[in-house]
mmCIF file of the C-alpha atoms, coordinates in Angstrom:
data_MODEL
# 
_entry.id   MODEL 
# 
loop_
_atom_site.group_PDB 
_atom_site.id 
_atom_site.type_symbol 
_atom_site.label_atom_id 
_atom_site.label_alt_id 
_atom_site.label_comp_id 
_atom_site.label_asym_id 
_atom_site.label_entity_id 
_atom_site.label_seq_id 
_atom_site.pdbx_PDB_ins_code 
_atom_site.Cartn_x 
_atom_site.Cartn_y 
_atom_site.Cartn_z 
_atom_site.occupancy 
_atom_site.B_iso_or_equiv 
_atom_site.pdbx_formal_charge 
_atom_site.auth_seq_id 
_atom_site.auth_comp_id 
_atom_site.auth_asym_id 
_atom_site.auth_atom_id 
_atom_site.pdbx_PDB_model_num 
ATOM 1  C CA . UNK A 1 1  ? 22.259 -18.089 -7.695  1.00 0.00 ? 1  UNK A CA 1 
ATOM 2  C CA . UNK A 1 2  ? 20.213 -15.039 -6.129  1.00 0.00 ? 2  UNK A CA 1 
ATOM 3  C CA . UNK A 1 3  ? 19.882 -14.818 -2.400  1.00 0.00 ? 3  UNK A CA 1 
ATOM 4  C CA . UNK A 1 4  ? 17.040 -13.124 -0.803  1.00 0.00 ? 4  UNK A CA 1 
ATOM 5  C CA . UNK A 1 5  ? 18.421 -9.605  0.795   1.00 0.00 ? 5  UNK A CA 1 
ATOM 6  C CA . UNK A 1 6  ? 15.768 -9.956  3.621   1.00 0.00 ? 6  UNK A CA 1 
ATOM 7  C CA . UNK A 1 7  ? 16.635 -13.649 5.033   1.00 0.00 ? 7  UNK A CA 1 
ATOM 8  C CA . UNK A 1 8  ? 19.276 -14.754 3.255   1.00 0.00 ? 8  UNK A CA 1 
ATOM 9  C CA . UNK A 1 9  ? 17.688 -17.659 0.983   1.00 0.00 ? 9  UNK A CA 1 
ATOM 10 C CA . UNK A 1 10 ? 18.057 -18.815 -2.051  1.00 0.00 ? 10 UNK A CA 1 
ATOM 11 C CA . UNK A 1 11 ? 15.596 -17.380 -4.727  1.00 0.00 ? 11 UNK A CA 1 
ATOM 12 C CA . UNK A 1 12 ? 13.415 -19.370 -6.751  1.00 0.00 ? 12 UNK A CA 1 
ATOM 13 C CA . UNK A 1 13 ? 12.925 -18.109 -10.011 1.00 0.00 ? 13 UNK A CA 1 
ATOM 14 C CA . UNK A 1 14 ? 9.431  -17.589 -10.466 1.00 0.00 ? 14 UNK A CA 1 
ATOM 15 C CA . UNK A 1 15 ? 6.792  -16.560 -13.300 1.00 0.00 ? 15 UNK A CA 1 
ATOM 16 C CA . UNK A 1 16 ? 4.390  -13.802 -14.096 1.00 0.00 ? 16 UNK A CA 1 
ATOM 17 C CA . UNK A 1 17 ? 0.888  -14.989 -15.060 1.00 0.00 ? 17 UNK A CA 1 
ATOM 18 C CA . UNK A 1 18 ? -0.968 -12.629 -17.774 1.00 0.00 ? 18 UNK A CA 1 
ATOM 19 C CA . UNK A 1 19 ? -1.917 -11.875 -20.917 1.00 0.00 ? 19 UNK A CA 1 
ATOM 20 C CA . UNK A 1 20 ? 1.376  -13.403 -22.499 1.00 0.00 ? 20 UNK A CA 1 
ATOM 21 C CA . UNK A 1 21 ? 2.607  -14.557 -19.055 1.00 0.00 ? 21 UNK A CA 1 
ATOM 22 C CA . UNK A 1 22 ? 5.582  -11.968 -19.115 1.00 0.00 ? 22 UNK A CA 1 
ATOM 23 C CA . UNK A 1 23 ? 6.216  -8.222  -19.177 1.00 0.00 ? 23 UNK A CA 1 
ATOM 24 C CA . UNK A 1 24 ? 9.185  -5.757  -20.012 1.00 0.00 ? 24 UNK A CA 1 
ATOM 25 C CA . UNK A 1 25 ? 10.824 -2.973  -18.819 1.00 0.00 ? 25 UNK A CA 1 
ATOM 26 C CA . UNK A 1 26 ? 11.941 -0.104  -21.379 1.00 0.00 ? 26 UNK A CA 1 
ATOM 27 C CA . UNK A 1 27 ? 14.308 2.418   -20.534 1.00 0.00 ? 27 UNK A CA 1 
ATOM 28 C CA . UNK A 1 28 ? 12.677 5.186   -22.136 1.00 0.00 ? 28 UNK A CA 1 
ATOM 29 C CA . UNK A 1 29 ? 8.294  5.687   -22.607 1.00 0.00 ? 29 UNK A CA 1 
ATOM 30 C CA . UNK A 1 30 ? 6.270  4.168   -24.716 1.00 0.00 ? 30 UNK A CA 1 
ATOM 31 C CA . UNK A 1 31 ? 4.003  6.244   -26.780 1.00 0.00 ? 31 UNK A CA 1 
ATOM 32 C CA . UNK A 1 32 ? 1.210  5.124   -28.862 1.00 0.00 ? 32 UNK A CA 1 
ATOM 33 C CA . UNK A 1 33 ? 3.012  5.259   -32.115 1.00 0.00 ? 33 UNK A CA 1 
ATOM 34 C CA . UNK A 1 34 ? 6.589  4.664   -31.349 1.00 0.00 ? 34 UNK A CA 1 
ATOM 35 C CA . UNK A 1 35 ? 8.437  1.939   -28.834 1.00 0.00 ? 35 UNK A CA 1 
ATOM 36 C CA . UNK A 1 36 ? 11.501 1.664   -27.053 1.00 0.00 ? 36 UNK A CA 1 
ATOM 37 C CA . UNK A 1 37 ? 14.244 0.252   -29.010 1.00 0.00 ? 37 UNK A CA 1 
ATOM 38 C CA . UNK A 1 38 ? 15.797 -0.365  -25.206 1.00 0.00 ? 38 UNK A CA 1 
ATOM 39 C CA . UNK A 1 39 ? 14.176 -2.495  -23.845 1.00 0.00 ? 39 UNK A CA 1 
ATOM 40 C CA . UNK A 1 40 ? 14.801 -6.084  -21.763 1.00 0.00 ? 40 UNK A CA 1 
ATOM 41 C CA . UNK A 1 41 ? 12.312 -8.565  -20.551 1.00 0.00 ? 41 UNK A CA 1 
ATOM 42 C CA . UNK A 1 42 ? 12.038 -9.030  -16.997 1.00 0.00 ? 42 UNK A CA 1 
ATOM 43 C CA . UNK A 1 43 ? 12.572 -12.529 -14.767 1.00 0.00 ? 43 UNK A CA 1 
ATOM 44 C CA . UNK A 1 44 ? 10.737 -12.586 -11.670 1.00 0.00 ? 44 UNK A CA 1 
ATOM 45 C CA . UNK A 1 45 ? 12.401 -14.814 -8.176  1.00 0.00 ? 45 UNK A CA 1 
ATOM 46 C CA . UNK A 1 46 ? 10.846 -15.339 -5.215  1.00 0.00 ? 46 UNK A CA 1 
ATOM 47 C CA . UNK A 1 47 ? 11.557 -16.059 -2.018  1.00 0.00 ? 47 UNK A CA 1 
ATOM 48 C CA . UNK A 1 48 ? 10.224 -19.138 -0.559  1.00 0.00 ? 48 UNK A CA 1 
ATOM 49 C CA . UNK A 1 49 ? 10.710 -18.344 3.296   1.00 0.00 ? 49 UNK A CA 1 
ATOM 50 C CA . UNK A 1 50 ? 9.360  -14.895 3.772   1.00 0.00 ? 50 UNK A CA 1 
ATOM 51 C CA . UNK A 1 51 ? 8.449  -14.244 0.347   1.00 0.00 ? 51 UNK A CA 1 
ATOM 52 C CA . UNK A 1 52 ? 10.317 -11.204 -0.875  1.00 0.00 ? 52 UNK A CA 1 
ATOM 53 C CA . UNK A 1 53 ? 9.998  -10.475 -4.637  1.00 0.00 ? 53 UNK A CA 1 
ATOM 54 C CA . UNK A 1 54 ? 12.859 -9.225  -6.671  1.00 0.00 ? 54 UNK A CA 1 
ATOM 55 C CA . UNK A 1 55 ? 12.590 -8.606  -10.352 1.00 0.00 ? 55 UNK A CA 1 
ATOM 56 C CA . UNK A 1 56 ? 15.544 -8.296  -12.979 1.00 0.00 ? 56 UNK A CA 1 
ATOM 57 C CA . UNK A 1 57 ? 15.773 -7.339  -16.245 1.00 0.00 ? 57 UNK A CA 1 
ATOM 58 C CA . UNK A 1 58 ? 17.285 -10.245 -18.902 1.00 0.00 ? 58 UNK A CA 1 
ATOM 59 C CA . UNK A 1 59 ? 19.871 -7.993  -20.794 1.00 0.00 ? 59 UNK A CA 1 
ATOM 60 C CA . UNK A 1 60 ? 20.557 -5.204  -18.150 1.00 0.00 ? 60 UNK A CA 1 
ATOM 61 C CA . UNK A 1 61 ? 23.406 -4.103  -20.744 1.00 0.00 ? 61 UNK A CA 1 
ATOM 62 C CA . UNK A 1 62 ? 20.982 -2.195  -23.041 1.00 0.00 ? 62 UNK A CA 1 
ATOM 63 C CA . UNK A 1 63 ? 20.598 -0.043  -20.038 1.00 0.00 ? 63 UNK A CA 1 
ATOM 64 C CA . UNK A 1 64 ? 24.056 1.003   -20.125 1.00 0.00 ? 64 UNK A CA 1 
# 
């Protein structure tokens, strides 16, 4: 469970809408010709009382 840090509420988990209706973080740049290999993809919550967004990545170990 994730609790807002402004109110106190439980987060919903929410979702992105886009191209492929998700996005990801990479620990280092992305150039044109080479990605990442670190890199997570990212789960959105929400806040359904004042609306806060908080965003985490899915394998925060590769960060390590």
């Amino acid at each position: 469970m994730k609790t807002c840090i402004k109110c106190n509420t439980e987060l919903t988990k929410a979702y992105i809408s886009g191209i492929q209706g998700k996005f990801e973080i990479n620990k280092k740049p992305r150039g044109l010709f080479k990605d990442s290999p670190i890199y997570s993809k990212v789960s959105s919550y929400v806040c359904s009382t004042c609306g806060y967004l908080e965003f985490y990545v899915d394998q925060p170990e590769k960060f390590k």
